[in-house]
C-alpha positions as a Markdown table, in Angstrom:
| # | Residue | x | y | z |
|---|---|---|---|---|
| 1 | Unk | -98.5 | 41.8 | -31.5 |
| 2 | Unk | -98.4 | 38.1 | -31.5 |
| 3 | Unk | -96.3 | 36.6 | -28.8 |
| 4 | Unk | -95.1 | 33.5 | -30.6 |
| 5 | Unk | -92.9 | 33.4 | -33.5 |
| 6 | Unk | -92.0 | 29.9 | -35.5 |
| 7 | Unk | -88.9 | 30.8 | -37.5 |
| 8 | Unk | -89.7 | 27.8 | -40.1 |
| 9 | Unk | -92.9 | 26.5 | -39.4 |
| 10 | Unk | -92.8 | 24.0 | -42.6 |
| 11 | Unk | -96.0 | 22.3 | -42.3 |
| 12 | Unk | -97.0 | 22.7 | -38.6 |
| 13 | Unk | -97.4 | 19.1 | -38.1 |
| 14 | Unk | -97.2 | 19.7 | -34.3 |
| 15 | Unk | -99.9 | 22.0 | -33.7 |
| 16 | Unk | -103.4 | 21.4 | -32.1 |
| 17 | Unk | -104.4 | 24.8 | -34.0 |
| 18 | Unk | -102.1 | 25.3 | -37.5 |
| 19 | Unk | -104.1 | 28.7 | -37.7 |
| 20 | Unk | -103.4 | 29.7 | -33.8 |
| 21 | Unk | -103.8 | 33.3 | -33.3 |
| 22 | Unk | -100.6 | 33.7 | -30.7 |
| 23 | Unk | -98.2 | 32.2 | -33.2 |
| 24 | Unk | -96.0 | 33.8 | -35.8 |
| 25 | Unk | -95.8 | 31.7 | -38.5 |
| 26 | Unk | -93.1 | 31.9 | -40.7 |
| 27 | Unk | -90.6 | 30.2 | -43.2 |
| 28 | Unk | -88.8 | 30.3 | -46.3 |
| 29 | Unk | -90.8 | 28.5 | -48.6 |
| 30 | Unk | -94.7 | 29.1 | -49.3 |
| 31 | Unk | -95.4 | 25.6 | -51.3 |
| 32 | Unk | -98.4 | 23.2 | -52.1 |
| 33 | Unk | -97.9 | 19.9 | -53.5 |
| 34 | Unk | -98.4 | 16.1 | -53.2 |
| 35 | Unk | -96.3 | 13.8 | -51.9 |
| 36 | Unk | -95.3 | 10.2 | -53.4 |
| 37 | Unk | -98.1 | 8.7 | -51.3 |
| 38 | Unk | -100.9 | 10.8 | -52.6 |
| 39 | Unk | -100.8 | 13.4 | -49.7 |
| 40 | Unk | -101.1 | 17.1 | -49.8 |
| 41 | Unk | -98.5 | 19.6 | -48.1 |
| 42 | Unk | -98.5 | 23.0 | -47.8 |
| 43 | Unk | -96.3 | 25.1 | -46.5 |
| 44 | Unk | -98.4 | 28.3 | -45.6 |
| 45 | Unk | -96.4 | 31.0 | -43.7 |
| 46 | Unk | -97.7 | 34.2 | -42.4 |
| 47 | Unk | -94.0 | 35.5 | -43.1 |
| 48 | Unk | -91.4 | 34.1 | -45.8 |
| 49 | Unk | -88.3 | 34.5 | -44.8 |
| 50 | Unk | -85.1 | 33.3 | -44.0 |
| 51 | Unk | -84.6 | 32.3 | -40.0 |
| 52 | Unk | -80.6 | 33.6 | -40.7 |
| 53 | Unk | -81.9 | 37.0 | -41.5 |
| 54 | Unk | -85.0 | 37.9 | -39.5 |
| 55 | Unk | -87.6 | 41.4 | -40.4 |
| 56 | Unk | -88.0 | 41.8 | -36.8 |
| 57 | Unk | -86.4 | 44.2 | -34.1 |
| 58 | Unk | -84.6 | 43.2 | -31.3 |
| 59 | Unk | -86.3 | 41.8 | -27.8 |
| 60 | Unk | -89.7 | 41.3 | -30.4 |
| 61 | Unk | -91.1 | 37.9 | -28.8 |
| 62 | Unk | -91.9 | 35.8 | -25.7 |
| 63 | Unk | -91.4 | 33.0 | -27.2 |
| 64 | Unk | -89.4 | 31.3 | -30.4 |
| 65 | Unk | -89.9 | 27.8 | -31.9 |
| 66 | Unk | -87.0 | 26.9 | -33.7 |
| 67 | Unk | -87.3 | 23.5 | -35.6 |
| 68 | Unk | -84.5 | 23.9 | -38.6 |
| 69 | Unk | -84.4 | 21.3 | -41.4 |
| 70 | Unk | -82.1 | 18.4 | -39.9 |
| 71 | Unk | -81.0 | 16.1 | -43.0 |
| 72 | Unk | -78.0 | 17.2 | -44.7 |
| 73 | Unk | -77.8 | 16.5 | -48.6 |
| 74 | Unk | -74.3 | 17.7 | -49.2 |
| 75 | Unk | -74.5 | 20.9 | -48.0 |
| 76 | Unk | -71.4 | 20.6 | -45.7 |
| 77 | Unk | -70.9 | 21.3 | -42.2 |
| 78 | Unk | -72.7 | 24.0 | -40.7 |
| 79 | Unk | -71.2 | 25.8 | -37.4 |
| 80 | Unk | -73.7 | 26.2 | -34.4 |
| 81 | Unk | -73.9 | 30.3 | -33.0 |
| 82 | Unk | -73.2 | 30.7 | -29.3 |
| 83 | Unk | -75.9 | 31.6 | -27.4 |
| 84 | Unk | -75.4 | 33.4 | -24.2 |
| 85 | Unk | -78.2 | 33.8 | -21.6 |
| 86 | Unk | -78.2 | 36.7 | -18.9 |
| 87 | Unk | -80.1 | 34.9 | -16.3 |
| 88 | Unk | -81.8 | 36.6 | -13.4 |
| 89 | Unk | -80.4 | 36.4 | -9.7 |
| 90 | Unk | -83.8 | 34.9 | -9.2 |
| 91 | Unk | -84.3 | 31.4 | -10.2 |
| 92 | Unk | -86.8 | 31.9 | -13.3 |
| 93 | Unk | -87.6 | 28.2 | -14.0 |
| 94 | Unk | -89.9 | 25.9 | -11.8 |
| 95 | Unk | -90.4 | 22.2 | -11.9 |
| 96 | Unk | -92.9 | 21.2 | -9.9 |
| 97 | Unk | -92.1 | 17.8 | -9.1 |
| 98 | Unk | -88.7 | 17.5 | -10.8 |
| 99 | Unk | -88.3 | 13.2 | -9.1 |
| 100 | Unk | -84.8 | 12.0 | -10.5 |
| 101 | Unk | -84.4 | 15.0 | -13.1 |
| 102 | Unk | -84.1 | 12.4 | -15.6 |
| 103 | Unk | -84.7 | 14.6 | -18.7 |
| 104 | Unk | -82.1 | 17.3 | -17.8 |
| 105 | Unk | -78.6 | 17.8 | -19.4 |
| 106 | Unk | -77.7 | 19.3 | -15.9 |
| 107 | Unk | -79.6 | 17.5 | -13.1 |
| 108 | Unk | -78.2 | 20.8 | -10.8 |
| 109 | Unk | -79.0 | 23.4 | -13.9 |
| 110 | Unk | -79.2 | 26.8 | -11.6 |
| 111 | Unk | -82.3 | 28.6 | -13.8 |
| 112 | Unk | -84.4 | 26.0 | -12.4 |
| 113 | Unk | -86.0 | 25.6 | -8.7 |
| 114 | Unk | -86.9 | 21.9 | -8.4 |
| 115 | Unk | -89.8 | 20.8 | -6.1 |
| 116 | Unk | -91.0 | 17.4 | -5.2 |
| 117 | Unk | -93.2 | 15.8 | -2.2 |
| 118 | Unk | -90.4 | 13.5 | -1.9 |
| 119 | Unk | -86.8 | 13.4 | -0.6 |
| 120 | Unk | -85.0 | 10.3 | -0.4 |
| 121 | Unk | -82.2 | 7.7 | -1.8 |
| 122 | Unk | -82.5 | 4.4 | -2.5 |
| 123 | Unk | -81.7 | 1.0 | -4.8 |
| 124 | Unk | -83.4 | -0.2 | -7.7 |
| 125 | Unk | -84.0 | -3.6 | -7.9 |
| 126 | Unk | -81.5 | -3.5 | -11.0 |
| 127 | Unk | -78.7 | -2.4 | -8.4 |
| 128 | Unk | -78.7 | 1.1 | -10.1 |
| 129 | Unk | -78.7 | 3.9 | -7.2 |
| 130 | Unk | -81.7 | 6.1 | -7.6 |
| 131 | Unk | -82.2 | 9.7 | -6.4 |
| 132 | Unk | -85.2 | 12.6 | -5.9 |
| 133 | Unk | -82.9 | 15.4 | -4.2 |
| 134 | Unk | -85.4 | 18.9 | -4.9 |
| 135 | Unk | -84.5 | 22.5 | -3.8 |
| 136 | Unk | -88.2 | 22.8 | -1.9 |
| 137 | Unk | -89.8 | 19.2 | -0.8 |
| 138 | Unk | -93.6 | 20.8 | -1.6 |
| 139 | Unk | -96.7 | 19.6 | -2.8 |
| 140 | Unk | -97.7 | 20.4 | -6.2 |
| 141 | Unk | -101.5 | 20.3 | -5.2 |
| 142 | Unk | -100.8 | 23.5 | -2.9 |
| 143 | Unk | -98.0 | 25.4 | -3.2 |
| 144 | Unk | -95.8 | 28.1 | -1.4 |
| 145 | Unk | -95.2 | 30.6 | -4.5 |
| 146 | Unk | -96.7 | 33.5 | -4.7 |
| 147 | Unk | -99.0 | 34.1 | -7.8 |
| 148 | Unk | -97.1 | 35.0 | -11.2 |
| 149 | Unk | -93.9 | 34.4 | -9.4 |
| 150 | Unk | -91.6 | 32.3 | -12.3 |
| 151 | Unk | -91.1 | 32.6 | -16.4 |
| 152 | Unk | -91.6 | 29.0 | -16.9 |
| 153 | Unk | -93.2 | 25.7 | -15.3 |
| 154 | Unk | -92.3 | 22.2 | -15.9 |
| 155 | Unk | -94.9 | 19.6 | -15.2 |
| 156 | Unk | -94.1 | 16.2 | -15.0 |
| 157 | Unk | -96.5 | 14.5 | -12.4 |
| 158 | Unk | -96.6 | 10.7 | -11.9 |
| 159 | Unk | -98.8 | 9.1 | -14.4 |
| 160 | Unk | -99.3 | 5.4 | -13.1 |
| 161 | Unk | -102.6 | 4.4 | -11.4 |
| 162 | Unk | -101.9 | 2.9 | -7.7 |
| 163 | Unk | -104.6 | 0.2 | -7.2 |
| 164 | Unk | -103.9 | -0.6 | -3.9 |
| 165 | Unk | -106.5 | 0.0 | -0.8 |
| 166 | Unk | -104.4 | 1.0 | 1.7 |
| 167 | Unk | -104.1 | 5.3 | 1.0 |
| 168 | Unk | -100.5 | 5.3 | 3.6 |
| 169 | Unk | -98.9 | 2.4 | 1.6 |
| 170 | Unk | -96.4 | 3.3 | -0.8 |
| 171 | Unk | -95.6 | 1.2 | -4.0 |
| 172 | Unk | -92.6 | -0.7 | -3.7 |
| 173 | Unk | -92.0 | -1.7 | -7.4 |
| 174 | Unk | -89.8 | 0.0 | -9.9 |
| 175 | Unk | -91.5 | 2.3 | -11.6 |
| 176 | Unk | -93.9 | 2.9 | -8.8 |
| 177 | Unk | -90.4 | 4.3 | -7.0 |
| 178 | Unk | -89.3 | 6.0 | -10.2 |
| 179 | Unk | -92.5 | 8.2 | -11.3 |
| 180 | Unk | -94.3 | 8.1 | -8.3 |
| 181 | Unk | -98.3 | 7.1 | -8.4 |
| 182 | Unk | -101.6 | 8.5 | -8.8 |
| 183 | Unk | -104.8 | 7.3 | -6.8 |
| 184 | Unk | -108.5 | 6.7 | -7.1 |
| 185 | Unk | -108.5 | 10.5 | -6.8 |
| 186 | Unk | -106.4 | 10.9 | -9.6 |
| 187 | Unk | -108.3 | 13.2 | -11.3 |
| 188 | Unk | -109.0 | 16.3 | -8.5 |
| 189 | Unk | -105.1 | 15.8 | -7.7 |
| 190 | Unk | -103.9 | 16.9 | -11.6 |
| 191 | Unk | -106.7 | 19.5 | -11.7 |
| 192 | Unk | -105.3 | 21.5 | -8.7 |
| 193 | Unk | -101.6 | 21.3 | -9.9 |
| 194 | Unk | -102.6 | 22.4 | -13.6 |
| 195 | Unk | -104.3 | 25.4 | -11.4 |
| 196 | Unk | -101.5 | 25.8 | -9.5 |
| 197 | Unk | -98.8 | 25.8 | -11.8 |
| 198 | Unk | -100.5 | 28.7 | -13.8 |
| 199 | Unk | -101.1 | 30.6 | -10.8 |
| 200 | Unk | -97.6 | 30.7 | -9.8 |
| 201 | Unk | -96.7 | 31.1 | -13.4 |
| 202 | Unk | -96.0 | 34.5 | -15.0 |
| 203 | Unk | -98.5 | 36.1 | -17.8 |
| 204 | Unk | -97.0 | 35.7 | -21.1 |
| 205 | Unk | -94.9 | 32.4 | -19.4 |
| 206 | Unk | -94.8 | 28.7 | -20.2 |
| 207 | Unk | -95.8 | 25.7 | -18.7 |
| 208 | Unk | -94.0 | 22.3 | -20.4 |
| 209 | Unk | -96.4 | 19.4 | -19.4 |
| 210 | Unk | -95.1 | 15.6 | -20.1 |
| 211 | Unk | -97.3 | 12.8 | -19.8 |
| 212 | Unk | -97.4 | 9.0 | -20.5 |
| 213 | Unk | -100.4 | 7.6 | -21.3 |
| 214 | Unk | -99.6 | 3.9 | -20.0 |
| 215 | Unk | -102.3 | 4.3 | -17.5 |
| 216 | Unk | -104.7 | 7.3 | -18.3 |
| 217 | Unk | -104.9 | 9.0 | -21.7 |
| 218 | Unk | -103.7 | 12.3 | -22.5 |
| 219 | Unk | -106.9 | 13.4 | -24.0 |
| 220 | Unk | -108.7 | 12.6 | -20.2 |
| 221 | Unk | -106.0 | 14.6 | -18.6 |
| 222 | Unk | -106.2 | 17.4 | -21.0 |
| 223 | Unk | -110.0 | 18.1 | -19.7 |
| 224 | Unk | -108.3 | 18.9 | -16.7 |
| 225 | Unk | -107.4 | 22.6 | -17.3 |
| 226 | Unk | -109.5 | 25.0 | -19.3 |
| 227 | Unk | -106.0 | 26.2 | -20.5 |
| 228 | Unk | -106.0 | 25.9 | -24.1 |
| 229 | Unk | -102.5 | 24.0 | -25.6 |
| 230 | Unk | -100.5 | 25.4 | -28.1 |
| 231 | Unk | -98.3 | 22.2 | -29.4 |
| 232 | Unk | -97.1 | 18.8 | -28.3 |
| 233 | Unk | -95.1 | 16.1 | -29.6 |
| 234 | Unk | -95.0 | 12.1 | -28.8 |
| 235 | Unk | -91.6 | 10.4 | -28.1 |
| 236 | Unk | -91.0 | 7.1 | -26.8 |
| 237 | Unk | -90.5 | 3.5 | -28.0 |
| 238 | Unk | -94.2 | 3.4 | -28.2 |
| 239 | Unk | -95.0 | 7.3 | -28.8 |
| 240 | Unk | -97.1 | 7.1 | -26.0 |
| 241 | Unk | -95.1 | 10.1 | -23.8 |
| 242 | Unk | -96.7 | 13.6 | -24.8 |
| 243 | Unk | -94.8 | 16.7 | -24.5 |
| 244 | Unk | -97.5 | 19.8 | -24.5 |
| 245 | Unk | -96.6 | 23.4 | -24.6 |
| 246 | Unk | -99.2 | 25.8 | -23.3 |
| 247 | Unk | -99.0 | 30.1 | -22.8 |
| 248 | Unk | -100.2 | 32.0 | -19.6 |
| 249 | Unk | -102.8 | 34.6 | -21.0 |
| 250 | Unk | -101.3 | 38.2 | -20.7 |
C-alpha cells in the first residue's frame, strides 16, 4: 500500500519524481492542455476524486499532502474543519538544532523536543533581543536518542561558511549569531547529522530539511545522504531557501 497520499496533486510541480512510487496521487480533474504561453499541463492522477469525500478507510496513510486550490473566483467563503490531534505523552517531534525557533507559530509547541549545541541570550546589533533556549543542548553530529525513537525530524543546520582560521573563535556578526556557521569541514559535519537524524527517526517517519543556498548549494548538500527526497519547495525574497521532504524506509 502506498504510504503517501496527495489529495489534489494538480500538476505536481513540487516533485523531484511526478511518477514516485510512495505517493498517492490524486485529484479531481484528469486534464491536458496548453496554457496562454504555449506550455503543456496535465493533470494526471492515479485517483479522481474529490478531497471532501475521500474512497479510502479510516487511519489509511502515513502521510497526506494537502495543497487545495487558494484563489477564490466568487465562490464565497469557505469554513475551515477543526482538526484535533491526540498527541502522545512522548514528545513525537524532534528538531535537531531548533536556534531561535524562528519558523514556529509556537516557539514552546509541546509535540516538539528542541535541541541545539547552543544555549545562550544575547543583543543584536539592531537592539532586537535574540534567543536559542532548546529542551536538550546536544550535538546534531552525535546524538543521545536511541535509534527510531521520534515520528518526525526537523533539520535546519546553519548554512553559512565560517572563513576564519582560528577553529575556537566564534563569529560575532549577525547572521553568524543568528544561524550559526559551518567550517572547512563542512561537508563530514552535514553528512553525520543527515545519518543521524534518520537513525533516530522512526520507519515510515519524516525528516523536514531547510536549507539556504547563500553559501553552499542545495544540490552539493543533497549528495550528502543516500536518502532519496520526495518534494521541496523554494521561498524567500530570492527563492534561494529550500524546504525538502524526505520518508524513512519501512
Amino acid at each position: 500500500m502506498k504510504p503517501i497520499l496527495d489529495a489534489c496533486c494538480g500538476g505536481k510541480m513540487f516533485y523531484f519524481d511526478k511518477n514516485d512510487p510512495r505517493v498517492l496521487f490524486q485529484d479531481i480533474r484528469e486534464v491536458k492542455t496548453t496554457l496562454c504561453d504555449g506550455r503543456k499541463f496535465e493533470v494526471k492522477p492515479d485517483v479522481q476524486a474529490d478531497f471532501t469525500s475521500m474512497p479510502y478507510p479510516d487511519n489509511h496513510f502515513r502521510m497526506v499532502v494537502f495543497g487545495p486550490p487558494h484563489l477564490l473566483r466568487n465562490v464565497g467563503k469557505s469554513k475551515m474543519a477543526e482538526i484535533t490531534n491526540q498527541i502522545e505523552p512522548m514528545k513525537p517531534i524532534l528538531d535537531a538544532c531548533c536556534g531561535g525557533k524562528m519558523f514556529y507559530f509556537d516557539k514552546n509547541d509541546p509535540r516538539v523536543l528542541f535541541q541545539d549545541i547552543r544555549k545562550e541570550e544575547t543583543t543584536l546589533c539592531d537592539g532586537r533581543k535574540f534567543e536559542v533556549a532548546p529542551d536538550v543542548v546536544g550535538d546534531f553530529t552525535s546524538m543521545r536518542f536511541p535509534d527510531n525513537t521520534f515520528n518526525m525530524v526537523v533539520f535546519d543546520p546553519p548554512h553559512l561558511r565560517w572563513w576564519g582560521k582560528d577553529k575556537e573563535k566564534q563569529p560575532t556578526g549577525f547572521q553568524g549569531i543568528k544561524y550559526g556557521t559551518l567550517r572547512s569541514d563542512w561537508r563530514e559535519t552535514l553528512a553525520k547529522g543527515f545519518a543521524e537524524c534518520f537513525r533516530v527517526l522512526r520507519p515510515g517517519g519524516f525528516l523536514i530539511f531547510k536549507w539556504n543556498e547563500s553559501d553552499i548549494k542545495v544540490s552539493e548538500v543533497l549528495k550528502l545522504t543516500d536518502q532519496k527526497p520526495i518534494f521541496g519547495h523554494k521561498s524567500g525574497k530570492r527563492a534561494n531557501t529550500h524546504w525538502i521532504y524526505f520518508m524513512k524506509g519501512i
